[in-house]
Residue, then its C-alpha position, 0 to 999 in steps of 0.5 A: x493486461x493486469x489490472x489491481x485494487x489497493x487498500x489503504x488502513x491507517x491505525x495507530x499502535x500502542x506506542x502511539x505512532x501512525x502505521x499505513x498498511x497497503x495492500x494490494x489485490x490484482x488478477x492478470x489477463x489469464x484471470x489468476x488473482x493475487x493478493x499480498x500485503x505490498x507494504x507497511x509504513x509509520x507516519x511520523x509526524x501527521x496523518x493528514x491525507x496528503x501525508x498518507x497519499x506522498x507514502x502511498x507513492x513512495x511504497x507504490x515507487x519502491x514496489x513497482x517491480x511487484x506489480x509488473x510481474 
């Protein structure tokens, strides 16, 4: 069993572009624990909720593999 907690940081860099960093944390069924940076993603144009939740899946899409190991 696998289980996992993600955060989620959403900030702006000094060129004024929205960036969502994600990062997850997980501990396996012999409770070794892991934590790595999963991925780091610019909004263009809005960073309303849905916005960062529709980046949120396609990072978590992307980097299934990751998470499964």
């Amino acid at each position: 069993m696998h289980l996992y907690a993600l955060a989620i940081d959403e900030n702006t860099d000094y060129t004024d572009t929205a960036q969502v960093a994600i990062s997850v944390r997980g501990v396996d069924g012999r409770f070794n624990f892991f934590e790595e940076l999963l991925a780091f993603s610019s909004l263009i144009e809005q960073t309303t909720g849905i916005d960062i939740l529709q980046t949120l899946k396609v990072d978590m899409d992307k980097n299934w593999k990751f998470l499964r190991r």
